[in-house]
C-alpha positions in Angstrom: 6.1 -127.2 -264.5 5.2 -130.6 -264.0 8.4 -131.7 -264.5 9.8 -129.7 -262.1 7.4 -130.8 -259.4 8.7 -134.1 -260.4 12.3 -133.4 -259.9 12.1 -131.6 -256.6 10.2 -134.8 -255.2 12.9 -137.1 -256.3 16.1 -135.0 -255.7 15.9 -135.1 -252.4 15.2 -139.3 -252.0 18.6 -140.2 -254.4 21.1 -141.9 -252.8 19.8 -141.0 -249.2 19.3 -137.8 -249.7 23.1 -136.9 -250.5 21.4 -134.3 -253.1 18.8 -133.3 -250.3 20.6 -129.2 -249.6 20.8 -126.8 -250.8 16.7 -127.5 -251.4 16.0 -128.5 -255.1 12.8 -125.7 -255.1 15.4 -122.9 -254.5 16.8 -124.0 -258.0 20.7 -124.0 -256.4 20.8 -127.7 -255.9 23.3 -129.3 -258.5 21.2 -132.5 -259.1 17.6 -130.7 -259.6 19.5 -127.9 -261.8 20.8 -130.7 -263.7 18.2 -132.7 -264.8 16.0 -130.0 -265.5 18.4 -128.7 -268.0 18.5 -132.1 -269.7 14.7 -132.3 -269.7 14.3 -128.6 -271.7 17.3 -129.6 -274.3 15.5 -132.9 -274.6 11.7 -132.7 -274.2 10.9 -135.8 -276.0 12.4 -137.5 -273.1 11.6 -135.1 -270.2 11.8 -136.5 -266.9 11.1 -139.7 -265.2 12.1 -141.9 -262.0 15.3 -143.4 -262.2 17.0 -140.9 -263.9 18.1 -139.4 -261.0 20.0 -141.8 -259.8 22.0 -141.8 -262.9 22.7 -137.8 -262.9 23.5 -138.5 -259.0 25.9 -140.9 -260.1 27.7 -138.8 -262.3 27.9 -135.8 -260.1 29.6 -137.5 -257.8 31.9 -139.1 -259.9 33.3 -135.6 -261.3 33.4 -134.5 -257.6 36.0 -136.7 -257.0 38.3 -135.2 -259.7 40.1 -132.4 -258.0 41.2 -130.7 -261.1 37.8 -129.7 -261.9 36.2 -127.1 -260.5 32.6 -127.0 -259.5 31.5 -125.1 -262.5 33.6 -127.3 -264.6 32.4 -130.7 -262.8 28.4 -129.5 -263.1 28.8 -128.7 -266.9 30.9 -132.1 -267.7 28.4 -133.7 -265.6 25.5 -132.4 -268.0 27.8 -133.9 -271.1 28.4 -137.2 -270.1 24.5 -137.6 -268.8 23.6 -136.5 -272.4 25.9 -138.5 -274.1 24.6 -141.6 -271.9 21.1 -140.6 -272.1 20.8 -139.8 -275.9 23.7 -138.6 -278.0 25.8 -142.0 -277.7 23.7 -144.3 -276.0 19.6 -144.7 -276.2 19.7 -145.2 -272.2 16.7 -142.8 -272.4 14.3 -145.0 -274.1 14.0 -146.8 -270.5 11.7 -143.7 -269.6 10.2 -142.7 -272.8 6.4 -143.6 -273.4 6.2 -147.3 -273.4 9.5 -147.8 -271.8 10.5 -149.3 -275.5 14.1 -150.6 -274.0 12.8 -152.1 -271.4 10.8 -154.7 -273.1 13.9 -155.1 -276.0 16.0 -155.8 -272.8 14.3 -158.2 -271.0 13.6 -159.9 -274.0 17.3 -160.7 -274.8 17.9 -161.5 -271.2 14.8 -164.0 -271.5 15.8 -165.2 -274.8 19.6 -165.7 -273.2 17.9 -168.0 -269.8 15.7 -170.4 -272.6 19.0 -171.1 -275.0 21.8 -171.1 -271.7 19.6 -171.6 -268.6 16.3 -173.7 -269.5 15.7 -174.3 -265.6 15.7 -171.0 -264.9 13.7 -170.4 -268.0 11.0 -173.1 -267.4 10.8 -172.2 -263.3 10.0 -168.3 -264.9 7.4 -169.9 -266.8 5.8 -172.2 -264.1 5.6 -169.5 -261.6 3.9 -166.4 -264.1 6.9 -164.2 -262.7 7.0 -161.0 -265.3 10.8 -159.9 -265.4 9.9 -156.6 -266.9 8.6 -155.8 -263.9 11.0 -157.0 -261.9 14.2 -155.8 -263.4 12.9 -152.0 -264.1 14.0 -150.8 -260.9 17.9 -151.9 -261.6 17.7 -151.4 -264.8 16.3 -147.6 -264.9 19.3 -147.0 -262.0 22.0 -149.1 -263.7 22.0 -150.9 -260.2 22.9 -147.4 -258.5 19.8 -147.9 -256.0 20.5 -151.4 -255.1 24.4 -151.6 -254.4 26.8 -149.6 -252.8 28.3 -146.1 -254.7 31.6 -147.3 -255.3 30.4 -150.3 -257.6 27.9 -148.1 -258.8 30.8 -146.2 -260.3 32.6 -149.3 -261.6 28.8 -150.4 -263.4 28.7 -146.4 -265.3 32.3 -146.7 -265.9 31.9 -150.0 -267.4 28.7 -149.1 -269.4 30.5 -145.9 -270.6 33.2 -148.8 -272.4 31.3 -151.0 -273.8 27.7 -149.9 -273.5 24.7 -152.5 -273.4 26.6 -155.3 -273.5 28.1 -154.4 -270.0 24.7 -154.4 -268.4 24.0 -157.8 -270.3 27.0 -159.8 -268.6 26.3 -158.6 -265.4 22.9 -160.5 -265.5 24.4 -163.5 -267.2 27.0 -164.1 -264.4 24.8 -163.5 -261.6 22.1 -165.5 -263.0 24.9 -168.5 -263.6 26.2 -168.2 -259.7 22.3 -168.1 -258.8 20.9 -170.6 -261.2 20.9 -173.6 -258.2 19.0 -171.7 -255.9 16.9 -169.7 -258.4 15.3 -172.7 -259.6 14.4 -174.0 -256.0 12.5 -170.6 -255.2 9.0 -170.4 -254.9 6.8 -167.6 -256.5 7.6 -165.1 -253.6 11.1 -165.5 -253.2 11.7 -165.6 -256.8 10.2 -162.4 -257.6 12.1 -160.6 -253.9 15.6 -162.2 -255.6 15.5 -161.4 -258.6 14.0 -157.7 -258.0 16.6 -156.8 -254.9 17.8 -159.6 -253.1 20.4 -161.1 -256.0 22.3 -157.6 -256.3 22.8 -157.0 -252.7 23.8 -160.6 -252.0 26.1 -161.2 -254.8 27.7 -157.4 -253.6 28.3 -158.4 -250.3 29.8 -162.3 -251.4 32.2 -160.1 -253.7 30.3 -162.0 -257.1 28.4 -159.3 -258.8 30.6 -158.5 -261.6 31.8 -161.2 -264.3 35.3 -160.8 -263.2 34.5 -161.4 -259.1 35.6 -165.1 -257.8 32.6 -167.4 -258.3 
């Protein structure tokens, strides 16, 4: 029941409410019926912020294949969310007790700043800044809360190919464009960039995936 509670107060606040009618406590709403199916086939992993925004995302990616109908779209929805979340992917240790995956991630990401970019690295150090805490919000969304939907698709689409490592080369591109003004931030601005700031910039100067013009 707890949950639930859960997922009716975050339904309604993913992706600006796109998911907000019919209302998730009438148990008709796509999203809410979605990830509460998910949490009963996999209680170990339950329900937790951010996962929301991933469901969302897939919704809406099956909505825009005409061929399926709704039926069809909510019940491949459910497969692909599984398969991301558990079956072909351990996505859902980002929510499980401890948030194991967090730490592993950040840990390669730090370990990938120290051997490729020591200034970034050292001005990490200098300044205390904690990127677990930092890089949880885009992480647990794959970036869906922090840039627009349509490159939100192109981040799933590019995680459903080639899994972690996707996720991994999108932080070491934007922190090689960034790594000049990075290292030049104080405490503050360091911990605004790198926790919102770097994704919606880079979006709107066309640099946030590996393949955009530098």
């Amino acid at each position: 029941m707890e949950i639930e509670k859960l997922i009716v107060k975050d339904v309604p606040r993913t992706f600006g409410g796109t998911f907000e009618r019919p209302s998730p406590s009438t148990s008709k709403n796509r999203l809410f019926n979605l990830l509460k199916v998910y949490s009963l086939l996999h209680p170990e992993v339950g329900y937790t912020q951010g996962m929301s925004f991933i469901a969302g995302l897939v919704l809406m990616l099956f909505d825009q294949k005409e061929e399926a109908s709704p039926g069809e779209s909510d019940y491949l929805s459910l497969m692909i969310f599984k398969s991301l979340m558990t079956e072909c992917s351990d996505w859902y240790r980002f929510y499980s007790d401890n948030t194991p995956k967090l730490f592993l991630f950040t840990k390669d990401i730090r370990d990938h700043l120290r051997l490729n970019h020591p200034l970034i690295h050292k001005a990490l150090l200098d300044h205390n800044v904690i990127l677990e805490s930092l890089l949880a919000s885009p992480l647990f969304t794959i970036f869906s809360n922090l840039i627009p939907v349509e490159q939100s698709y192109q981040v799933l689409e590019r995680y459903i190919l080639d899994g972690d490592e996707a996720i991994h080369r999108i932080f070491h591109h934007l922190f090689r464009v960034y790594e000049s003004e990075i290292v030049r931030m104080d405490c503050w601005d360091m911990q605004m960039f790198l926790g919102r700031k770097m994704y919606e910039r880079a979006i709107d100067s066309c640099k946030f995936f590996p393949n955009d013009s530098l």
